[in-house]
Structure formats: C-alpha cells, structure tokens
C-alpha positions in Angstrom: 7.6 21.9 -1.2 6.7 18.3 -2.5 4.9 16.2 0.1 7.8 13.7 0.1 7.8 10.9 3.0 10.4 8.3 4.5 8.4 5.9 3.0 8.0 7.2 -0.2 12.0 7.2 0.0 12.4 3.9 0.8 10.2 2.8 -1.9 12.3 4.9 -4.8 15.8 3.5 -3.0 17.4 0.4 -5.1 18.0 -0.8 -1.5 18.1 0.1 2.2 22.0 0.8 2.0 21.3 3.2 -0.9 18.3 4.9 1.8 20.3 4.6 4.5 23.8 6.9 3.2 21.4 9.2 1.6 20.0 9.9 5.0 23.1 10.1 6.7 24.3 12.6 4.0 21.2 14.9 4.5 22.1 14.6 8.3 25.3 14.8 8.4 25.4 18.6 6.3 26.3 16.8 3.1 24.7 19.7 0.9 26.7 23.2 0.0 23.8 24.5 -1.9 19.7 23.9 -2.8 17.7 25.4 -5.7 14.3 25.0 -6.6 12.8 26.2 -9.4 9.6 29.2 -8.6 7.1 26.1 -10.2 8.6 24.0 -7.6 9.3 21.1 -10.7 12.5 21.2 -10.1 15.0 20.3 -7.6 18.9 20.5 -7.4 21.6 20.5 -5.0 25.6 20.5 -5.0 26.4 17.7 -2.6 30.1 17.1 -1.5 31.8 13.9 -2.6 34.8 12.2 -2.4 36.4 14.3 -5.3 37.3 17.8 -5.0 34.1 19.2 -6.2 30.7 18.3 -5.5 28.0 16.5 -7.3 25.3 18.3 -8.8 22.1 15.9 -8.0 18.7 16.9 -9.5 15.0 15.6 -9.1 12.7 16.9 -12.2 9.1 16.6 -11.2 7.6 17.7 -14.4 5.8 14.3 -14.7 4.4 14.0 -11.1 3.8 10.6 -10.7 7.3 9.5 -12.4 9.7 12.2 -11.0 13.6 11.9 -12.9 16.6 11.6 -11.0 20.1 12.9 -12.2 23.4 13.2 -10.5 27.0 13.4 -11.9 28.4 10.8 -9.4 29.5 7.8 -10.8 27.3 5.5 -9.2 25.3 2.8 -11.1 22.6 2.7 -8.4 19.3 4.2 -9.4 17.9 7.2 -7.6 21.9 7.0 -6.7 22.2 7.7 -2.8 22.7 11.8 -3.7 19.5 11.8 -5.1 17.8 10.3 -2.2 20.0 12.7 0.2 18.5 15.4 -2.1 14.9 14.0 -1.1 15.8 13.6 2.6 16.7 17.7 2.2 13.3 18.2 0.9 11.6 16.2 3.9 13.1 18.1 6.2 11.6 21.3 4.5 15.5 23.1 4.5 15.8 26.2 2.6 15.9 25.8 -1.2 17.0 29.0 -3.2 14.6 29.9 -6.3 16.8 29.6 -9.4 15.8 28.9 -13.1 15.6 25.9 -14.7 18.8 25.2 -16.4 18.8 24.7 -19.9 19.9 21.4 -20.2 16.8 20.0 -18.2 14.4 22.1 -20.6 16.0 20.6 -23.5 16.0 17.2 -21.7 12.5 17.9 -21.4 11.5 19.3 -24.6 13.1 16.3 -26.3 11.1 13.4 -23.8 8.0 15.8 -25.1 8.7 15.6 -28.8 9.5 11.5 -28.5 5.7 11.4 -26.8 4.5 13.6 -29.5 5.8 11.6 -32.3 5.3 8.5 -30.2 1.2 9.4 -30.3 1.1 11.1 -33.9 2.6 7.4 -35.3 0.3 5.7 -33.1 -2.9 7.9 -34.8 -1.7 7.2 -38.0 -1.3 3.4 -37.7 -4.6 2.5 -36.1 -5.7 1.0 -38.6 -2.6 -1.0 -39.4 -2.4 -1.5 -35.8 -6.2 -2.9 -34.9 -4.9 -5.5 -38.3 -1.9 -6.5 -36.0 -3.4 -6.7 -32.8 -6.6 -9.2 -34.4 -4.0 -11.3 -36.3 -2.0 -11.3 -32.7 -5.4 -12.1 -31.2 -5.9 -15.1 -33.0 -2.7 -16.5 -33.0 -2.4 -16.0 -29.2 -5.6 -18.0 -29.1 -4.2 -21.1 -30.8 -1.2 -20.9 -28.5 -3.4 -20.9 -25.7 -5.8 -23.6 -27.1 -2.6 -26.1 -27.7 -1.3 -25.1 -23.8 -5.2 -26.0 -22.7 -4.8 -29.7 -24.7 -1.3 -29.9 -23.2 -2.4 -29.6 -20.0 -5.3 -31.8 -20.1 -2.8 -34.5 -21.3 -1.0 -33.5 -18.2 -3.6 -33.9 -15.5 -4.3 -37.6 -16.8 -0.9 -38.2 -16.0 -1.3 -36.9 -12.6 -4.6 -38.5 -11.8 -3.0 -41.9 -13.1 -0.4 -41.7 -10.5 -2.2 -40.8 -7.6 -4.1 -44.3 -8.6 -1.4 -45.9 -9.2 0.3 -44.3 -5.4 -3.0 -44.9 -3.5 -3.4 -48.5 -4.5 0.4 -49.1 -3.4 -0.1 -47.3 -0.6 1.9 -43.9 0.6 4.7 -46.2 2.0 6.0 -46.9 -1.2 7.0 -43.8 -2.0 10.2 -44.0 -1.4 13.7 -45.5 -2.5 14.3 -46.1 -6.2 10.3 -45.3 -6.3 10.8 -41.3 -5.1 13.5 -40.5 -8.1 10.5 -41.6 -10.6 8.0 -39.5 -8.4 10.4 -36.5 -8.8 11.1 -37.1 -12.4 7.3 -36.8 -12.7 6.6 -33.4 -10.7 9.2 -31.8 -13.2 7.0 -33.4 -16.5 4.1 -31.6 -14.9 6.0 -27.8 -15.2 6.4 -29.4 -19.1 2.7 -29.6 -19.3 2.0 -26.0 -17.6 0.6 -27.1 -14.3 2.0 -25.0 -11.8 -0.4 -25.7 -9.5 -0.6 -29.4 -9.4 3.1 -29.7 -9.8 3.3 -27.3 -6.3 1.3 -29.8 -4.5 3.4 -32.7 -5.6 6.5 -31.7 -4.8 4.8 -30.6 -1.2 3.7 -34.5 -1.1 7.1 -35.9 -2.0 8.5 -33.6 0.7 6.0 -34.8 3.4 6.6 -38.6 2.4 10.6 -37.7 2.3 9.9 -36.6 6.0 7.9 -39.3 7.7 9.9 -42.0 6.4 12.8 -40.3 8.0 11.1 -39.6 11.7 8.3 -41.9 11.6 6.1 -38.5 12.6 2.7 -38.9 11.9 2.4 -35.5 11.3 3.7 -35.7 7.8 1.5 -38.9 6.6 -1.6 -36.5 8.2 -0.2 -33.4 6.1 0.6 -36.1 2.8 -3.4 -37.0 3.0 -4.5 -33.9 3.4 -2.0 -32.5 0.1 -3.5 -35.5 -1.8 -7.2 -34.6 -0.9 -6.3 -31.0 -2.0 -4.4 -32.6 -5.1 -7.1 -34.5 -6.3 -9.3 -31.9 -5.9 -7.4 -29.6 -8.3 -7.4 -32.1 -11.0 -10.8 -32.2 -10.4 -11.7 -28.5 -10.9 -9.1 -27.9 -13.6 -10.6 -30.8 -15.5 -14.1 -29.5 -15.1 -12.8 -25.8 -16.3 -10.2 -26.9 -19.2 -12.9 -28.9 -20.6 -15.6 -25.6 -20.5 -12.4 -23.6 -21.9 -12.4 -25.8 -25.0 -15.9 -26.5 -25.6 -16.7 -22.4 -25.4 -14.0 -21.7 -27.9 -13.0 -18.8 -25.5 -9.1 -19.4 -24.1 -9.1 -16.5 -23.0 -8.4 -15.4 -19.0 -11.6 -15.3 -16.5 -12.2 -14.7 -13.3 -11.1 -17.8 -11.6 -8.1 -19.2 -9.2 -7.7 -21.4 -11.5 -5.8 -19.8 -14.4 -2.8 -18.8 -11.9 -3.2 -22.8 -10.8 -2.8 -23.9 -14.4 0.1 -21.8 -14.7 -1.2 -18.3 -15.7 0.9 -14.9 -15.0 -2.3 -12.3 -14.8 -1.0 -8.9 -15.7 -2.5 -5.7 -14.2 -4.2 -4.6 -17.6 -5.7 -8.3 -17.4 -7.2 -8.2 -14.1 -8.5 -4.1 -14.8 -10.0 -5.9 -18.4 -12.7 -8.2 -16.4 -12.8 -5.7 -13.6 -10.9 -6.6 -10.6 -9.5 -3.1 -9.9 -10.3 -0.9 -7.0 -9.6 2.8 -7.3 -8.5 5.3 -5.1 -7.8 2.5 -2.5 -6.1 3.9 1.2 -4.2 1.0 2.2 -2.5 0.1 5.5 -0.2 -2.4 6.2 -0.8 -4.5 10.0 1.6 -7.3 9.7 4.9 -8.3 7.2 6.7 -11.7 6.9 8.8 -13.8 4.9 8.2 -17.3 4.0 10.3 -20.3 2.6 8.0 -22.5 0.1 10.6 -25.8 0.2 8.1 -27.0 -3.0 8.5 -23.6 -5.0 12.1 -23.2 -3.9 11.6 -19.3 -3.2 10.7 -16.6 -0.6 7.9 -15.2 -0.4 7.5 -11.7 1.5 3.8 -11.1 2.3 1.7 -8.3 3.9 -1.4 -8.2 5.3 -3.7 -5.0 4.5 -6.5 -3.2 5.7 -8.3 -0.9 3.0 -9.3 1.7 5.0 -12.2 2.9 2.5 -14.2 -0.7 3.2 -12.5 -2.7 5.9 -11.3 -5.3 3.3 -8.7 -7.4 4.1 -5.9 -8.1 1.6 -2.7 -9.6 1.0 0.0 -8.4 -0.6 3.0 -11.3 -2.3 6.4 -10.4 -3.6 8.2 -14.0 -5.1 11.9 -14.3 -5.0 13.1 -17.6 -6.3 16.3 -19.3 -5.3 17.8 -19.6 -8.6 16.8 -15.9 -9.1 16.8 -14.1 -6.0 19.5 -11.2 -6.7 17.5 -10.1 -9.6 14.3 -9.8 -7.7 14.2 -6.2 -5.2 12.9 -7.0 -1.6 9.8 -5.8 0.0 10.0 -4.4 3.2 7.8 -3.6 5.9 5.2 -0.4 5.4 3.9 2.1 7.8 1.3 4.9 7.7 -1.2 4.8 4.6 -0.4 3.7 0.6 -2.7 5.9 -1.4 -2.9 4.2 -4.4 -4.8 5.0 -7.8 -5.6 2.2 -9.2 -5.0 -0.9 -7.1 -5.5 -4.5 -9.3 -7.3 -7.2 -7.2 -6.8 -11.2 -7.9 -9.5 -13.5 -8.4 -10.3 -15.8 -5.1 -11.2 -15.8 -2.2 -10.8 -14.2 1.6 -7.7 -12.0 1.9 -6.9 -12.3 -1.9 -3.3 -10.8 -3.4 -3.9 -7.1 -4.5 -1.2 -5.4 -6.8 -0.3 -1.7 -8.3 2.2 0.2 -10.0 2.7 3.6 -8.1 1.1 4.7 -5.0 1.8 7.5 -2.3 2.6 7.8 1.1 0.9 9.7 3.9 0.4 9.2 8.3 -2.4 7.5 9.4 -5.2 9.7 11.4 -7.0 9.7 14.1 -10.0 9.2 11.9 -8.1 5.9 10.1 -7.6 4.6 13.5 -10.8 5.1 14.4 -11.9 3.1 11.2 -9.7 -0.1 11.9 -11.7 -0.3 15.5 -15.2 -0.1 13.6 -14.3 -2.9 10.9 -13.0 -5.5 14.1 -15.7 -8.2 14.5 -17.3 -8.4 18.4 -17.6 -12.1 17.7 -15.2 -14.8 17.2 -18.3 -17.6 17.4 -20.0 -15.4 14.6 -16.3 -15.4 12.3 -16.2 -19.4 12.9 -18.8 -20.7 10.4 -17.2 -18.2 7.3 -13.6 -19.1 8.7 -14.4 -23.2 8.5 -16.0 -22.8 4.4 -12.8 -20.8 3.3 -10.5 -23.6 5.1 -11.8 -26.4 3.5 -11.5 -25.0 0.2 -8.5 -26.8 -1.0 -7.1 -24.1 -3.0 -7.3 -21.8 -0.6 -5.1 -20.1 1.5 -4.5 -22.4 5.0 -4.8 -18.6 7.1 -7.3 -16.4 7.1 -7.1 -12.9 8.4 -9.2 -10.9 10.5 -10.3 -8.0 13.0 -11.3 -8.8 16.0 -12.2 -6.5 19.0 -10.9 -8.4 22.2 -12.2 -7.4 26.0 -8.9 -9.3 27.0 -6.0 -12.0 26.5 -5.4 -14.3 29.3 -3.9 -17.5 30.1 -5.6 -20.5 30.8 -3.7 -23.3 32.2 -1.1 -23.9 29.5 -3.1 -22.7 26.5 -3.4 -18.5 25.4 -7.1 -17.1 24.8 -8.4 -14.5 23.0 -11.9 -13.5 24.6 -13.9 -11.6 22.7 -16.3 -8.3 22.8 -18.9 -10.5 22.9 -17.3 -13.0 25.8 -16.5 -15.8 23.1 -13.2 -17.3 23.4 -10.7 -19.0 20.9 -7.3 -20.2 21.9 -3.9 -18.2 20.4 -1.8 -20.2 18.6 1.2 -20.1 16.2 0.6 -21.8 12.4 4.2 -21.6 11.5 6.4 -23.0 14.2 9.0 -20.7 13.6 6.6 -17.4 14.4 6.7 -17.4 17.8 4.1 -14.6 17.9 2.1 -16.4 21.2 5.1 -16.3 23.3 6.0 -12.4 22.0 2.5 -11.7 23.7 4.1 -12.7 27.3 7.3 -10.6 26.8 4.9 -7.0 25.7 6.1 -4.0 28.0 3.0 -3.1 28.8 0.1 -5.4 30.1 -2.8 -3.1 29.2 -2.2 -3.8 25.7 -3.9 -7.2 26.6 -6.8 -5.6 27.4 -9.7 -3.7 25.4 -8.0 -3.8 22.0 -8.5 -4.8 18.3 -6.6 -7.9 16.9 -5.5 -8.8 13.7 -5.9 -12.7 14.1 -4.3 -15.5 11.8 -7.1 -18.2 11.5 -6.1 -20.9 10.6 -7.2 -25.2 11.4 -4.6 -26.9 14.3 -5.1 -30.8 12.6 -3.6 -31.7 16.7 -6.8 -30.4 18.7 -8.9 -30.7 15.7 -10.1 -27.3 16.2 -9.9 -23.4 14.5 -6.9 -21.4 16.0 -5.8 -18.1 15.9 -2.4 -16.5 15.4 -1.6 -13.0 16.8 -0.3 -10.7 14.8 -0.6 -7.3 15.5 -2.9 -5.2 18.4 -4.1 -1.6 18.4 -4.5 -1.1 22.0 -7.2 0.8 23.4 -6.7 4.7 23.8 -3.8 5.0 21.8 -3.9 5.7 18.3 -0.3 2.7 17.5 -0.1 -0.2 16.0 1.7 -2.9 18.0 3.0 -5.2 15.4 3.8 -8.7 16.6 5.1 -9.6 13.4 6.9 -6.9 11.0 
C-alpha cells in the first residue's frame, strides 16, 4: 500500500471542506467495493452517492510523484471529495481486492505516453531551431529588462526628490490636500517597477494618516524609522541599478534587491545561480497570518526548521485583496515535509524557501532529538548577530531562533526567558494582536515552563529600547511534542 498521510491529503484537497467529507465518507462506510491493481499503481473504488449507483473513483499512480485522480461524480472540485475518501481508504490500510487494470486507464496511459514521446522526439528534432529561438528571446528579454532598469532609475529620482522636498517641510505636512498628491505618487512608483520603495511609502502615508489622527507618537517614531529604511533602499538600488547598467548584464543575481525592484524569481531562477537545497527534511514550529495594510493582502507564513542543518526558514504564501478567491490557502503543517528539491531566496536570516512537490512522514525520536541539539544555550551570545540583522533596513523586523531555556518566570510585571546559560531576555509580543505572552500563563501544564527548547521571535521593542523576544512554540523537556503557541 502507498505511504499516504493526512497531510499529504490535505495538501492534494482543493480545500479543507473537500478533506473534510472525504474523510467523513471513508469513516462513515461510504465504499461498496476496493481494487488495486497486483503493481499496486492503481487504485479504484465504487463509492455510494446520492444517485442510485455509485461512483467509480480511481487514483493512477503510474507517475509517482504526480498521481491522477478520476471519478464519475459530477463535481468540479479537483481530487473531488471521492477521490480523497478513496485516499482516506488507503490510510487506513482497508482491504483492497487485486483486479486488473481496466482498459480504459491503459489506453489513458498509453496515449499520456505517446504525447511525451512525441512531445521529446519534436523537442530533439528542433534543437537547433530551438537554441535560435531561445538566443533571439535572450536578447530581446535583455532589452526589456535594460528599458525596466532606466525606468526605474527615473523612478527612484522621483522618490528621492520627495523625501527632500517632505523632510524640508517637515512630516506634519503630510496631510490634507498634501496626502492625495503623496498617494498619487506611491501609485507612479508601481508605474516605474518599484515594488519595494512603493511598499514603504504607502507604510509612511499610513503611519502619518495615523498620528495626525491620535496624536500617538508611536507612529511619527515608526514614520522616521520607514523613512530611514526608505532612503536606504533608494540608496542601495541606486548603487545596484547603476552596476546593472554599466556590466551590460540585466540579468537576475543573487541579491534582495531584485524582488525589491520588483522582480518575481521563479524556482528554475533561483536553482540557475544556485540557491537550491536538495533532499531538505523540513518541519514546521509556528503558522500565522498577517494583514500588510501597504500591500493590501494576507500573507500566511511558517517558520521551519530543516532538520538536516538546523537552518531556520520561512515559508510565505501572498493573497491579495483584490485577488484572494483565486489564490488557495496555506494551512498549518505537522510531522516532516521531505522535499526534493527545495529553492532558497536570496537574503538574509530566516530567508523564504519554496518547492513544487514534497512528501509527508512523522517526526522521530531522533528529529526531536535534533531540534534540542540546534537550540542556542545563550541568549547574550544570539544578541550581537540578532542587533546586525535588525538594523538592516531591508530586513525582516523578526528574527527566529532556538533557544534552550532552564525556565520562564515572571518578574514583577514583565515575562523572562532565562537561558541554559542563566542569561535572561524579557517575552514579549511584536504584533499586538498575538497574544502569545499571555497564552504562556493559561498552559495546562507548568513544567512546560521549565527545561525546554523555544522557538523565539526576536525582534527590537522601540518603547524599552531594547531586543525582545516573542514565544512561539516550546518542546518541553522529556516529551517528544511540539507545543505550538501560535498555529
């Protein structure tokens, strides 16, 4: 039988809903009859339906690592929820009767494998005509990007003329008749390709919006520090536009800065310059969802632990307002993703990691042993790495990391982490609306608070002028679980 997994399930389902029926079919004795084929390829089943007779629902497995799904129901969903009942049968290791594959699958297969045949017999007779295409695509995608390069360049001296025109008015003015012009000018900026720059202006028209509203000098601090990080942008982009040009060579490097400047980096891209790890084991400690008011979109994020190397990474699924029906969400993921080939993004710290198709197995005794060996003993000895990354305006305002914890305690009004190695740094939330701090009070169990490994949240509280931490998951000592704070 297949190694087939709830996750690896919930990963094929259009949705939960879809998931969730095809479960409660499989559970509820929703199949008359299973076959298999003696290969163990193939899988069928007739599953009763609301008609009067049931719905045949196959899985073909002759292409491993992109199995087909069929089922006479009239459903539009894809796997439809008969299909994924079919795999919750196969889970659950029931008794599938040997039969032979029927002949409409082999000719369903033996025409996919003459389309692939042809498919590569056309492609070895075109080479030639093909390399001819690809060079003349080359070079015309190279003046494109040259053009978007000059574009852009005429885009950050609008930006940079601006700020000086903002900063000798003063932030106060930004408001009124003034903010309609401001906005007028963060939609140029998508015009001239500047993703990044335009991001950070909006953030500053929000912030502005705010304190002239509340008065709060939270939001002038948070407008001054998004200009700082503006201006330091233009800056870099400048710098790099300028090398772009003068090298003749538009092509994508290894830099933050092409996704800043408005770059979509496609997995072949990022295995090209050789930001790929293979055979990655990947476990997920922590899941959220984000709003980004000056992106107008969600943003579902995990944070990752590769078990081969103790590497931290996130993972970062967009779904825009204007688009988010169109756009499948992520979901929180347990137990280990084996994945092939796993594409890494240029940057820094816990940097966005991507792939196509991966597999699903339990984490082990060994894996959890692993996690404990990767925590840091230290915070004090984290700190100096944790404050460099932070000031880095294009970085991400979080860090992540491991850290093996002899206890957490209160003291007076504040939280404390205190180290293995009797250091101390105080808990506390970065987004106001995570209240994972106060979910640390409310824990069944106090021994989880003691003797444990943390996945920690680092991040710079501007109020005490000092590095924080944000809890987000434990694994307690003598118990191989993960106690997610945030999932």
């Amino acid at each position: 039988m297949k190694n087939i997994t709830e996750q690896l399930i919930l990963s094929l389902a259009p949705n939960a809903a879809a998931a969730s029926n095809g479960k409660k079919i499989s559970s509820g004795g929703g199949f008359i009859k299973r076959y298999r084929s003696q290969d163990g390829t193939f899988f069928m089943g007739e599953c009763k339906g609301s008609g009067k007779n049931p719905y045949i629902t196959s899985a073909d497995y002759i292409d491993e690592s992109h199995p087909v799904f069929r089922c006479s129901c009239p459903s539009r969903q894809f796997p439809c929820k008969h299909s994924l009942a079919l795999l919750y049968e196969m889970m659950s290791d029931k008794d599938f009767e040997v039969c032979e594959i029927p002949e409409d699958i082999l000719t369903k297969r033996a025409r996919l494998a003459a389309r692939a045949e042809k498919a590569e017999n056309t492609a070895a007779d075109d080479t030639e005509k093909a390399e001819k295409k690809k060079a003349a695509a080359k070079k015309s995608a190279n003046s494109a990007k040259k053009k978007k390069l000059q574009k852009q360049l005429e885009g950050i001296d609008l930006c940079e003329k601006a700020i000086k025109e903002l900063l000798s008015a003063g932030l106060g003015t930004m408001g009124g008749a003034s903010l309609s012009n401001y906005q007028q000018l963060s939609k140029q900026f998508g015009d001239y390709y500047l993703i990044g720059i335009q991001r950070l202006f909006n953030r500053l028209i929000i912030e502005i919006t705010a304190y002239q509203k509340d008065d709060l000098e939270t939001h002038y601090d948070c407008a001054i520090d998004t200009l700082e990080k503006l201006n330091s942008l233009i800056k870099k982009s400048r710098k790099y536009i300028t090398e772009k040009l003068e090298s003749d060579d538009p092509a994508a490097d290894d830099t933050q800065l092409y996704e800043e400047l408005g770059g979509n980096w496609k997995l072949t891209e990022l295995e090209a310059i050789g930001k790929c790890v293979k055979d990655a084991r990947m476990t997920q400690l922590a899941y959220f969802v984000s709003f980004d008011d000056a992106r107008k979109e969600f943003i579902e994020s995990g944070i990752w632990v590769e078990l081969g190397s103790g590497n931290i990474y996130m993972t970062k699924n967009f779904r825009p307002l204007k688009s988010l029906k169109y756009v499948k969400a992520d979901d929180s993921v347990f137990g280990v993703v084996q994945v092939p080939s796993m594409a890494v993004y240029p940057g820094d710290g816990n940097v966005r990691v991507r792939w196509d198709s991966a597999s699903f197995t339990e984490l082990t005794d060994s894996d959890f042993d692993k996690l404990r060996s990767y925590a840091a003993n230290s915070v004090n000895a984290e700190i100096k790495g944790i404050k460099n990354f932070l000031q880095n305006a294009m970085s991400n305002p979080v860090i992540y990391k491991l850290i093996a914890f002899s206890e957490i305690e209160k003291i007076g009004e504040k939280t404390v982490l205190r180290s293995k190695g009797g250091d101390t740094v105080e808990l506390k939330d970065f987004d106001d609306e995570q209240k994972m701090t106060e979910r640390l009070q409310t824990l069944p169990n106090g021994k989880l608070l003691e003797n444990g490994v943390m996945l920690c949240g680092f991040h710079y509280d501007a109020s005490d002028n000092r590095i924080c931490a944000q809890p987000m998951s434990i694994i307690p000592d003598g118990t191989n679980t993960v106690v997610r704070l945030l999932y």
